[in-house]
Steps between C-alpha positions, in 0.01 A plus 500: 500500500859678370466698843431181689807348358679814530404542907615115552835549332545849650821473712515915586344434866776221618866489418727213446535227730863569508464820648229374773747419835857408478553283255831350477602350124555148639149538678302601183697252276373196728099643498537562099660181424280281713167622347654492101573141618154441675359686155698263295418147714148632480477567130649136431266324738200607304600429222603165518178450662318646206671229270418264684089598518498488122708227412308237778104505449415310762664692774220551780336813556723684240346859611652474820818430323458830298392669807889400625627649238346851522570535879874386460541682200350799692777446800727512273431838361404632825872419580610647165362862622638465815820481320423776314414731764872565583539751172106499430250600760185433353378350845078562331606249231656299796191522674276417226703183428468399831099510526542287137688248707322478825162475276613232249657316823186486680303368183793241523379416853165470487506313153754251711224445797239458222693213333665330822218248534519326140894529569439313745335240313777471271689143481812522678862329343454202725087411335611597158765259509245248667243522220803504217591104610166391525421638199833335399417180667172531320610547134815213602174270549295627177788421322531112636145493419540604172807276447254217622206623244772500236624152550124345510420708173805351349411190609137508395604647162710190494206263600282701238737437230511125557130479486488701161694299388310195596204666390701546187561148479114403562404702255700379234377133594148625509530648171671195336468241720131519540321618249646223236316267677193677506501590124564125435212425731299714339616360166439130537162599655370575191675274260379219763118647401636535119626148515271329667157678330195316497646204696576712857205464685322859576604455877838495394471756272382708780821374757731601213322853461536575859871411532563717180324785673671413827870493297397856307387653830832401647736606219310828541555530869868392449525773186368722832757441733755567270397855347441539894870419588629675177320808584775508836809365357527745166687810539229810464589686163402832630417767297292845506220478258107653523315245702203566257757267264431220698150535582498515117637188443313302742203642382585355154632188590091400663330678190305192418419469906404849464272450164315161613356662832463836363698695756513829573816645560600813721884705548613824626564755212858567684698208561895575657811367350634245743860283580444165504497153262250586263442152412462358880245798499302383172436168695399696809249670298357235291483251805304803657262559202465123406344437847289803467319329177505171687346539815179657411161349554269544199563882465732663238831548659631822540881531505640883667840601560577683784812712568603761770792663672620393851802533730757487293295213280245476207218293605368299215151273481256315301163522606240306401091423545527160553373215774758688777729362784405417836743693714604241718716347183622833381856299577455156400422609118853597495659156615604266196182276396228619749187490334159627665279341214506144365703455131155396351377869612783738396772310313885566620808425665482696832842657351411833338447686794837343689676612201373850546584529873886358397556752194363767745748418824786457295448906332493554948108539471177373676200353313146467683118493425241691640120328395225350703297175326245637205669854505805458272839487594786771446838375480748769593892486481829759587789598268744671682676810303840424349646698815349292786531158247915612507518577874309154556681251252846698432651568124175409221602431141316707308437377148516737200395264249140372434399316779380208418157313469 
């Protein structure tokens, strides 16, 4: 290898180019400042091409572009030598550089035929600008779209508002309004029987029973609507607490239920700590279980929470052994008052399960039942995670104190 290097830099055989012909000053001057300024044009090309390579990632076909810069660069010393050779003969090393520079040139070349087609393809000044204003023209029209979305939604939110606080209004009316006349109905009902006693004929007696009745089951369908309508106008306390907490509760608040019909009762082991309003929940729950113990026919009810993780979502249920649902009202159970049985079969105010399906879409879940008639029914619900609750609803108060009851 050292005598390789030696025989390429070996300038014994040749002598200077200044003593090859008659070489006036002037004459050399003009050869040796041409190629330092060739050498020095070719140096800076490359280079400024090389910053550019690695400062812009999406320049196309980027080898090429480094391919540029070796065969300039290469000139460029080729043109440094041939300065050189005026004091330096070292026409091998000459020679050498020149087989460097015809090579790398030629990979230039054919790398250039190789890419020409998909340069070809590339969008000229005139289609990039094209495609910039439509896509301009198209986000100018998103926008008026939006604008127009916006200005509905505001004027829907407005509309909403209104009728909240209509509903507001009804509600109050309902609650006041209403039900005094009931309770006095109810009242003078039986002080009319009290009153009256042996005298009131026993048809009458019977009339006055069934408007009592009538008056009790309306103030309880009124009572209804209004935890119903509460249930969407309260703010949601929300809170992270074990869900087995309100499972707990619900389960104690139907203890008797769950002592007269001898129930057996099932949970998971493992229950997750949740975000929500633990006391929407408890309802949830004990609406759940309480129809569990009351739609059964003749066996022992069996009462089984359920619980799994989904997408971004703990799926909740309450299973049960019961008569079943016929899948073709798997959504009218939900709706407020839709009963499948008659009162004098399963007593109720159609309102547990509407009350469920509210407390559920308000925490930005879905509620359904899976069950075919005589084969039980399972209940099932979603509770986002805090995350996907926050990026759905915005800002959640968390409460640090002990939620309530």
């Amino acid at each position: 290898m050292l005598d390789l290097l030696h025989t390429l830099f070996d300038t014994a055989d040749f002598p200077a180019r200044w003593h090859c012909g008659n070489w006036t000053t002037a004459h050399g001057l003009v050869h040796i400042v041409a190629d330092l300024a060739i050498f020095g044009a070719y140096l800076a090309i490359p280079l400024v091409l090389a910053w550019f390579v690695t400062r812009r990632r999406d320049v196309p076909f980027p080898r090429v572009m480094w391919l540029f810069v070796a065969f300039i660069l290469s000139c460029g010393v080729g043109h440094l030598i041939e300065a050189s050779l005026f004091w330096q003969p070292w026409y091998r090393f000459s020679a050498t550089s020149k087989v460097i520079t015809a090579t790398v040139s030629w990979v230039t070349v054919i790398a250039l035929v190789r890419v020409l087609p998909r340069a070809l393809q590339l969008p000229g000044v005139e289609r990039i600008n094209d495609e910039l204003q439509a896509r301009m023209a198209e986000q100018v029209e998103a926008e008026n779209r939006l604008r127009d979305t916006a200005e509905v939604l505001s004027a829907t939110n407005e509309e909403l508002e209104r009728m909240n606080r209509e509903l507001a209004d009804f509600t109050h009316m309902v609650s006041h309004d209403l039900q005094e006349p009931l309770r006095k109905l109810v009242s003078f009902s039986e002080l009319l029987v009290e009153d009256a006693g042996q005298a009131l004929p026993e048809e009458a007696r019977w009339d006055v029973q069934v408007i009592s009745e009538a008056a009790v089951r309306m103030k309880d369908l009124v009572q209804s609507l209004v935890r119903l309508t509460r249930v969407g106008e309260e703010a949601l306390a929300f809170a992270s607490f074990p869900i087995a907490d309100c499972i707990k509760a619900a389960r104690e608040a139907l203890d008797v239920a769950f002592l007269e019909t001898n129930a057996e009762f099932v949970q998971p082991a493992e229950l997750p700590e949740v975000m929500a309003d633990r006391a929407l929940f408890i309802q949830v729950f004990q609406n759940l279980m309480a129809n569990a113990l009351k739609f059964v026919d003749g066996q022992t009810p069996r009462v089984e929470i359920t619980a799994e993780r989904g997408e971004g979502a703990w799926i909740f249920g309450v299973r049960d052994a019961g008569i079943g649902i016929d899948p073709e009202h798997a959504q009218r159970i939900f709706a407020p008052f839709r009963r499948l049985h008659a009162r004098s079969e399963y007593p109720g105010s159609g309102i547990g399960l509407a009350i469920c399906r509210k407390v559920v879409e308000r925490h930005r879940g879905a509620i359904w039942v899976e069950s075919k008639p005589g084969e039980g029914a399972h209940f099932r619900f979603t509770l986002p995670d805090r995350e996907r609750l926050l990026a759905r609803t915005g800002p959640v108060p968390i409460v640090k104190s002990t939620p309530r009851d």
